[in-house]
N, C-alpha and C positions, 0 to 999 in steps of 0.2 A: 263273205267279203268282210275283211277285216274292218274299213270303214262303218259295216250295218250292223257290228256285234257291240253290244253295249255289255258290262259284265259288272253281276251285281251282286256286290258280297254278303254274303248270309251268314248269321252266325246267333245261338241261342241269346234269348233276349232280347233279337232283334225287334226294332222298332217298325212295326206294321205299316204307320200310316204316313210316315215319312217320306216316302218316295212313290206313293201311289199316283199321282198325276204324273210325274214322271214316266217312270216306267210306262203306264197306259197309251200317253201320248208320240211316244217314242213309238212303239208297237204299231200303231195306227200309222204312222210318218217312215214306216217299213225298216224298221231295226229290229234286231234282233236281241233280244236279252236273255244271258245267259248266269245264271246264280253260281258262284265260287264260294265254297265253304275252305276249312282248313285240312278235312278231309273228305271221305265219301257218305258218310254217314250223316242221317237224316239231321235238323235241325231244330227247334222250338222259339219260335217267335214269342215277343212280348205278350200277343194277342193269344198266345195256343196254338197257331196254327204249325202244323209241322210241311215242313219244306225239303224236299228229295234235291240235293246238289246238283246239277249238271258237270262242275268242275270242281276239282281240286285249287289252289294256290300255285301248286306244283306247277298243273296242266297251262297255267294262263301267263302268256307273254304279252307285254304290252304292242308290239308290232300287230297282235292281231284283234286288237279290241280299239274302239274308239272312245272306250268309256270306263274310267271304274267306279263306283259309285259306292259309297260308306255310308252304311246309314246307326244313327244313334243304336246306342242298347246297353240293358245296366253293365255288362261285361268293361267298358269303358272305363267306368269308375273307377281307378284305382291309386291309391296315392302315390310319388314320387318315391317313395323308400319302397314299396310295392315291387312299382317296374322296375327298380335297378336292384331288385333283388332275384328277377325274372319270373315275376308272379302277375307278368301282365296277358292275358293270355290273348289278347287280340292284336299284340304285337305287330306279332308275322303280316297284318291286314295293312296296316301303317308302313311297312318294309316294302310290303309290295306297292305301296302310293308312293313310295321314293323313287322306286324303276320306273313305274306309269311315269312320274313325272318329268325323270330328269332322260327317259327315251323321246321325253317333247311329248306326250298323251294324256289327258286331262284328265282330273281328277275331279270329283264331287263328295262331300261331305258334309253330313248334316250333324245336328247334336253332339253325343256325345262323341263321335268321330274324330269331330276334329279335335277335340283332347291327345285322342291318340295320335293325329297329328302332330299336334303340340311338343307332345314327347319325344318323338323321332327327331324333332328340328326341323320340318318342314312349313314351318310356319313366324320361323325366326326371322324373315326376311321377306315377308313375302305381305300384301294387304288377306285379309281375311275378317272372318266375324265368329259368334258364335251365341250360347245362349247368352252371356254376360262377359264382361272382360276379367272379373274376380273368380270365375270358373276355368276359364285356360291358365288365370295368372298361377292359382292352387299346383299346375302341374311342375312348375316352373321353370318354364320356357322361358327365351329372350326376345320374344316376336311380340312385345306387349304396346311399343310404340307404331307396330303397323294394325293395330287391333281398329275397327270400323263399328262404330252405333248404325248399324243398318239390317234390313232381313234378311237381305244376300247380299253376297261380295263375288265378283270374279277379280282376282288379282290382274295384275299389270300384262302378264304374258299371258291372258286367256287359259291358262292352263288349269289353276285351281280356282275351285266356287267351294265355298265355304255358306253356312247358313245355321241358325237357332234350330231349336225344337219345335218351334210354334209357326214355322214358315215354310213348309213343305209345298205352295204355290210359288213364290219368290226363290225357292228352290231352284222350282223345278223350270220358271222364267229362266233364271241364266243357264240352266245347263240347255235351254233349246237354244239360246240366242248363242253359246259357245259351239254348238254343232250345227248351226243354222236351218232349224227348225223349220225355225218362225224369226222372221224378220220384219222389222220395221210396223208399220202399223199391224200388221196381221198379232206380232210379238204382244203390242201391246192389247189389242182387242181380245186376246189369250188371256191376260192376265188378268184384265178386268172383269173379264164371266165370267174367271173361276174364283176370283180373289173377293170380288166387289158384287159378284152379281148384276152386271149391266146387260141387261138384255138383250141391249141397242149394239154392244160389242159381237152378237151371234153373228148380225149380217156380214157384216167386215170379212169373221175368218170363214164363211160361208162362201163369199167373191172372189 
């Protein structure tokens, strides 16, 4: 079911810890997540870990996914004279959050993600966040006056969640409360056991 497939893009570098509640709890909340590379050949995470694709790029329409999910990694990095010389190589990853988004399918990005974001233009009009506002400003995008001091941001039309490096909780908060996870107090007694450690928040999403 198109609605229970979340798809989650891998690419060397990738950032391990970044989406780990997420994905986890998605799982548990009966989705299915399914890893998109740029091809079929294995991958190497930040951490070491090597990761076997389920998908191509190619293979993934946004009609059949409810989710795509960017997660930081050093591949990001790259300067302005970089990508418009086409040395950006995670591109293609940012091209396809363009289709996810403008087919109405939501988008999530963390780190250095939304750089690449940034780059594409999907963020020139839209509220977002990221690690710092001097970090997307580097790429030189025009989306600098919707830019938010916050851990996560889901824009105006629910569609993109954007998020820092250091906030993989508040992540992974909005993308349950954009796919209705977890709502209302359950949302916030999620957030608080895993974010704050309150104990007193187990009962709640237990009820």
């Amino acid at each position: 079911m198109a609605d229970k497939t979340v798809h989650l893009a891998v690419y060397d570098t990738f950032a391990d810890w970044e989406t780990g509640h997420t994905t986890a709890h998605l799982t548990q909340n009966g989705y299915t997540v399914k890893t998109v590379a740029a091809t079929d050949a294995p991958v190497t995470t930040m951490g070491g870990v090597r990761i076997q694709p389920d998908l191509t790029l190619d293979d993934v329409n946004p009609e059949d996914s409810a989710l795509l999910i960017l997660t930081g990694a050093g591949l990001w990095t790259v300067t302005p004279a970089a990508a418009a010389a086409g040395s950006d190589d995670l591109a293609p990853f940012a091209r396809k959050a363009r289709a996810f988004l403008d087919a109405g399918v939501p988008v999530a990005a963390i780190c250095g993600a939304t750089a690449g974001l940034a780059r594409e233009g999907l963020l020139d009009d839209r509220a977002h966040t990221s690690a710092a506002s001097f970090y997307l400003a580097a790429t030189g995008y025009k989306g600098g006056e919707h830019y938010q001091e916050a851990d996560a941001v889901t824009d105006d039309e629910g569609l993109l969640i954007t998020a820092g490096p250091t906030e993989p909780v508040a992540f992974a908060r909005e993308v349950f409360s954009v796919l209705g996870v977890y709502e209302g107090e359950k949302l916030d007694a999620w957030y608080r056991l895993f974010h704050d450690s309150d104990a007193s928040a187990f009962e709640v999403l237990e009820s």
